[in-house]
Every structure is written in structure tokens, then in C-alpha cells.
C-alpha positions in Angstrom: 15.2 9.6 16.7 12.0 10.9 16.1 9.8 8.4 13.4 8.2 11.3 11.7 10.0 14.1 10.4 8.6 17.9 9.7 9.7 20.4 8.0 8.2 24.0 5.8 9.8 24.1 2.3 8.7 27.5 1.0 4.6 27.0 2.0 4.8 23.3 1.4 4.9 20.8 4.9 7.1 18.1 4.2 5.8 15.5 7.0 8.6 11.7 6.1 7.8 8.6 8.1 11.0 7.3 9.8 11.2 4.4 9.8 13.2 3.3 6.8 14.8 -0.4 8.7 11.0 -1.6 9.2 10.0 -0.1 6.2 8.1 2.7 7.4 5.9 -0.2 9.3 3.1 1.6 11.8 2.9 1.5 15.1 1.7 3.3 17.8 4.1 6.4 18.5 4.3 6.6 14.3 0.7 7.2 14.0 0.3 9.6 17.3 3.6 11.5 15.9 2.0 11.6 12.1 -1.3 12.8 13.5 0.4 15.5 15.6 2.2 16.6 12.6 -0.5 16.9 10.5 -2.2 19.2 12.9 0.9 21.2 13.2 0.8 21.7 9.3 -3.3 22.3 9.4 -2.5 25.0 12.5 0.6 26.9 10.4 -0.6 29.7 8.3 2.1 29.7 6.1 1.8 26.1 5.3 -0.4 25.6 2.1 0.5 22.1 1.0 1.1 19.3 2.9 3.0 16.6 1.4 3.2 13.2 2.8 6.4 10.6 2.2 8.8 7.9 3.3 12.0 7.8 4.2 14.2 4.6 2.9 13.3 2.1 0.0 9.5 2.0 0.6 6.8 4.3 1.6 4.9 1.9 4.4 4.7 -2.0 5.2 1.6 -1.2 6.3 0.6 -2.0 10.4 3.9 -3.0 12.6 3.2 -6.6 13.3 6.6 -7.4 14.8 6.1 -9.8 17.9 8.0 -6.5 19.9 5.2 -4.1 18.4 2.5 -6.4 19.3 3.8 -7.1 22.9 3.1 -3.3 23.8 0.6 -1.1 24.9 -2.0 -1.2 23.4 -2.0 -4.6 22.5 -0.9 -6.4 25.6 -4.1 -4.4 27.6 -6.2 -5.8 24.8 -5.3 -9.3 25.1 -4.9 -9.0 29.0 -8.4 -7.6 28.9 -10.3 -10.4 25.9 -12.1 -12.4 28.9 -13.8 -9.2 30.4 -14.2 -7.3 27.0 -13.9 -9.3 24.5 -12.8 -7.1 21.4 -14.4 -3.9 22.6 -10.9 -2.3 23.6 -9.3 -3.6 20.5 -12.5 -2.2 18.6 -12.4 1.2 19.9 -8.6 1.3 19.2 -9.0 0.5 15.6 -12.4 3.0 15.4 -9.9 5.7 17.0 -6.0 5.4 15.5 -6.8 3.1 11.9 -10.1 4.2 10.7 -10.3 7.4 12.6 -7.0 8.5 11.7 -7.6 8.3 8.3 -11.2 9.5 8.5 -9.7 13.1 9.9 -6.8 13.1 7.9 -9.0 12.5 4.6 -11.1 16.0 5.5 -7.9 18.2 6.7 -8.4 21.6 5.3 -5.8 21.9 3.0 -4.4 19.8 -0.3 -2.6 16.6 0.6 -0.3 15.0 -1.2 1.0 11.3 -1.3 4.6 10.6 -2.2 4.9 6.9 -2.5 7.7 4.7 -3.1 8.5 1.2 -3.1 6.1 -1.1 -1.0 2.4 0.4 -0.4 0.9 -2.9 2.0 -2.2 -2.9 3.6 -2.0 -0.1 6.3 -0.1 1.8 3.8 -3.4 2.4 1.4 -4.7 4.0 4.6 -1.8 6.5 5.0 -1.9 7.1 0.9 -5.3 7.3 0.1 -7.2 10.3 2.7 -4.6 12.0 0.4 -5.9 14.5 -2.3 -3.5 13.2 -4.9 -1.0 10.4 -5.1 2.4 10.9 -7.1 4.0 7.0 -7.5 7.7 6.1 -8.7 7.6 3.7 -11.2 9.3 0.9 -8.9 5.9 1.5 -6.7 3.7 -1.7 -6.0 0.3 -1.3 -4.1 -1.7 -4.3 -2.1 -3.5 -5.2 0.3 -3.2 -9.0 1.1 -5.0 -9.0 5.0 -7.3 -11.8 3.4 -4.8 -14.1 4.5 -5.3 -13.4 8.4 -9.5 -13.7 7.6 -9.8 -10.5 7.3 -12.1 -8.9 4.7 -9.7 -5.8 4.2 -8.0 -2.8 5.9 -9.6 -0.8 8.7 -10.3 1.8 5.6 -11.5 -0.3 3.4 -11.7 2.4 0.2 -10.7 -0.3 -2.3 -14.3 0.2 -4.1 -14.4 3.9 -4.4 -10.1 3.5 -5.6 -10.6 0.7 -7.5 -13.9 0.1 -8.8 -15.8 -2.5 -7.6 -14.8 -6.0 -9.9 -10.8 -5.2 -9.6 -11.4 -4.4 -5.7 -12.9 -7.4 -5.1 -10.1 -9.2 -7.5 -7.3 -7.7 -5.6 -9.0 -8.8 -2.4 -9.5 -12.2 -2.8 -6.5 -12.7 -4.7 -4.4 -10.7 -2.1 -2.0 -9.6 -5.0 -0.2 -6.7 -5.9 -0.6 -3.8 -9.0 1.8 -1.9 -10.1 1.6 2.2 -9.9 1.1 2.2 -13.8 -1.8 0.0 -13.3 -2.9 1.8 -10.1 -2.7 5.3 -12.3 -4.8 3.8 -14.8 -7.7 3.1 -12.9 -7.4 6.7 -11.5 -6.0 5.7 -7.9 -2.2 7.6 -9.1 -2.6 11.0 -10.0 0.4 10.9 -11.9 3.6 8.0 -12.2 7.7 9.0 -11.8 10.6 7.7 -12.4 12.0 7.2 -8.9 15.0 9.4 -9.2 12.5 12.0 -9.7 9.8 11.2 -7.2 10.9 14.0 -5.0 11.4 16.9 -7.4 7.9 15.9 -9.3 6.3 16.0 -5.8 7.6 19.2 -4.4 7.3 20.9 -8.2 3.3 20.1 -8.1 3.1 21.0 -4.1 4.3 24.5 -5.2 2.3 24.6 -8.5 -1.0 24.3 -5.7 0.3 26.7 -3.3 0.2 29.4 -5.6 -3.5 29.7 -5.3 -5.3 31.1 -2.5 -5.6 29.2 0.4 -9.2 29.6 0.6 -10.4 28.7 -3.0 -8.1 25.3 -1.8 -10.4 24.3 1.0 -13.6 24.8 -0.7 -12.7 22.7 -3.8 -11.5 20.4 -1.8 -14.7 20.1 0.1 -16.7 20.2 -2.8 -15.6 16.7 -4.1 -15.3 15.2 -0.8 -18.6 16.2 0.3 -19.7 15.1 -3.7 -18.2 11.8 -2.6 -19.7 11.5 1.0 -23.5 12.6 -0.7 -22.7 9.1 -3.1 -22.5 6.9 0.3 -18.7 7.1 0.6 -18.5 7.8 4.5 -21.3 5.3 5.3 -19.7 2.9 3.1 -16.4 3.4 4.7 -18.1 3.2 8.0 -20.1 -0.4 7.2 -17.0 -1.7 5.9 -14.3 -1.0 9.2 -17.5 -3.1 11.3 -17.6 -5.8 8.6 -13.7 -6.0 9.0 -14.1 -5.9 13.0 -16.2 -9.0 13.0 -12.8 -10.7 10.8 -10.8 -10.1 14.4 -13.8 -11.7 16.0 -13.3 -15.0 13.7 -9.9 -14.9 14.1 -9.9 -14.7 18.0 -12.0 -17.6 18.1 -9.8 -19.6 16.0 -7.0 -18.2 17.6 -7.0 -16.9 20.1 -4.8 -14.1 18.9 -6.0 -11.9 16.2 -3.3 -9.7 15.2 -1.1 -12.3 14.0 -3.7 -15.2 12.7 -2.6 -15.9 9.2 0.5 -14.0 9.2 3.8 -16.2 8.1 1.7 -17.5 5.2 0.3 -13.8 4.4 4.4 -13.1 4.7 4.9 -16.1 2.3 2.5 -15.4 0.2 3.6 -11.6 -0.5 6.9 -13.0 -1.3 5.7 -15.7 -4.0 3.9 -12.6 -5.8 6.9 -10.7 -5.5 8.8 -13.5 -7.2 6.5 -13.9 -9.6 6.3 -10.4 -10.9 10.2 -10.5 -11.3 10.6 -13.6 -13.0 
């Protein structure tokens, strides 16, 4: 089964994560097959609109930290290799497949859109926000609780820019979760659903964009992200992926295995919020 799925609906790429039993949780072969779709959608001339989803209750977990996932390549030639180079390997890994990744996907030529459902974690943001736009079902939570395993914030850390910077820094340290009503108002959602709906109000705005011409789409698109890149964003983003490498360098010190440092009581801790906003 492949764990992204592709598909051309009229001049609108439909690219679904596939994961729906790990909630859409990333790992290796998820992010290499999500990358090569999103070049297969860049490279198709018909394809005007790309709109990114996930398949099952929730959008994306965020990283797959599953003791399987984490005994695999690349992790077990990370660990295998910590005496001789420290976290090099694991730091050009991140630089390439996390921030990279998102980096490239952030600047693809044509209008992205995020379809989000469910639980947004951590990694998630990452996959959501190099989008152009986000559409969000109402039942749609977003977080990113890393703090809990010493680490400052996601590999993109575009909290700041999404955010602003006093409720970025409060979800950080608090490691909870906002709702997307919450995440609309402070201009991360484009626009919020009910979730019945989330795929008709998706595919309904994809086609409203693809009407116009292709062209006039990548250079408003590269107006405001190069607008955003001349206000520090890239440098920012840049500062802020080293600033969360040197958390892995705590952590393996502490550790002695960075990946999962801090993890059952990041787990518990997700599921106290989670309580909480129910009660």
C-alpha cells in the first residue's frame, strides 16, 4: 500500500497521506513518497492546484516515533555512528528531510493548499504550514508540544511568523493545543469547516484558483513569499532549525538517545490537555 496517494481532479493534484492507523505519523518512506509527489504535481502541466490532505481521523501525528520507526535506517546509522560523529549525520538528516523538505515545498511554483483534519502535532505544522492556505474542520486541534523532549520547537520552527510572537512563545512553553477557530483567528486558518464539508470546501476553493492563469499564480505567490523572506523569515527559519539542533545535543547527553528523551510524559501530557479541553 503505497502511504501517499495521487491523483488529478480536473487541474487540481490531490496528494492524501496514508497512513490513517498511525495517524498519518511521518516517517521516512512518507516523506520521500510526499516529496516525490509533490514534484510530480510541480512537473504536470495540467496540474494548477495542489492540495494536500489526510486520510483517516487526523491529518498528521506529527514525526513517527514508534520504537519500529526509530529502529530503522536512518536512525539506527545515526546512533551506530554518535561516537565517531556525534550528531552530524542526525543533523544533516534533519537539515535535508525536516527543514529542507519544508523549505522546498514552502517555494513550489504553484498554490498549495492544506486540508487539515483532526490532530495537527508537531511535525504536522511542518507538513501544513509551507502551504499557501490552510482550510481546517472545526474538530481540528493544532500543537506543538516537543518542549517536553528539551527541545525548543519543530525542525520549522514558523510558530513566530504563524502565531505572533507572545502566543508562540505561550504555546511553546505551555506545549498545549488551539483549536482551528482560534488558529483562524490569529490568521494561521485561511478559513474553518465543518468536517462533513472539509473536502467539498477544499476542492470548491482549489478550482475557484485554478481558473486563473497559471502564470499570474506563481508570481503572486512569489511576491509575498519573497515580501516575507526580505522581513528575515528564511534566516529566521534557518537560526531557529540550529537552535533546535543544539536541543538533540542536550538530550543526547542526558540520554543518550535523543529521539525519544521526554516522550511518555510528552504522550501523557497531550492526553491531560486533551482531557481537559473535553471536560
Amino acid at each position: 500500500m503505497s502511504l501517499v496517494e495521487y491523483e488529478v481532479q480536473d487541474r487540481v493534484a490531490v496528494i492524501t497521506l496514508n497512513r490513517p492507523d498511525q495517524r498519518n505519523a511521518q516517517n521516512a518512506g512518507l516523506l520521500k513518497e510526499l516529496d516525490e509527489c509533490f514534484d510530480r504535481a510541480v512537473e504536470e502541466k495540467e496540474v494548477r492546484v495542489i492540495v494536500l490532505r489526510g486520510n483517516g481521523k487526523h491529518f498528521s501525528a506529527g514525526h513517527d516515533l514508534s520504537d519500529e520507526a526509530q529502529s530503522g535506517p536512518p536512525w539506527d546509522h545515526m546512533f551506530d555512528n554518535v561516537k565517531e560523529d556525534g550528531l552530524l549525520d542526525m543533523y544533516k538528516w534533519e537539515l535535508g528531510h525536516f527543514f529542507g523538505y519544508s523549505r522546498k515545498w514552502r517555494d513550489l511554483p504553484k498554490p498549495t493548499i492544506a486540508s487539515v483534519q483532526g490532530a495537527c502535532v508537531a511535525a504536522g505544522l511542518m507538513l501544513c504550514w509551507p502551504c499557501d492556505l490552510i482550510i481546517a474542520s472545526e474538530d481540528a486541534r493544532f500543537g506543538d508540544p516537543v518542549i517536553r523532549m528539551g527541545i525548543a520547537g519543530v525542525e520549522y520552527q514558523g510558530h513566530a511568523w504563524e502565531f505572533g510572537a507572545r502566543k508562540a512563545k505561550e504555546l511553546l512553553f505551555t506545549a498545549e493545543f488551539i483549536s482551528a477557530e482560534e488558529a483562524r483567528q490569529l490568521g494561521m486558518v485561511n478559513r474553518v469547516v465543518p468536517r462533513e464539508k472539509l473536502e467539498e470546501e477544499t476542492l470548491a476553493l482549489a478550482n475557484q484558483i485554478a481558473q486563473m492563469h497559471p502564470h499570474a499564480l506563481m508570481l503572486a505567490k512569489r511576491t509575498i513569499n519573497q515580501t516575507l523572506d526580505a522581513q528575515g523569515q528564511h534566516q529566521a527559519l534557518q537560526s531557529a532549525f540550529d537552535i533546535h539542533s543544539l536541543g538533540h545535543a542536550n538530550a543526547w547527553i542526558t540520554s543518550g538517545y535523543p529521539v525519544m528523551v521526554g516522550l511518555e510524559e510528552m504522550s501523557q501530557g497531550n492526553k491531560a490537555l486533551k482531557s481537559k479541553k473535553t471536560e
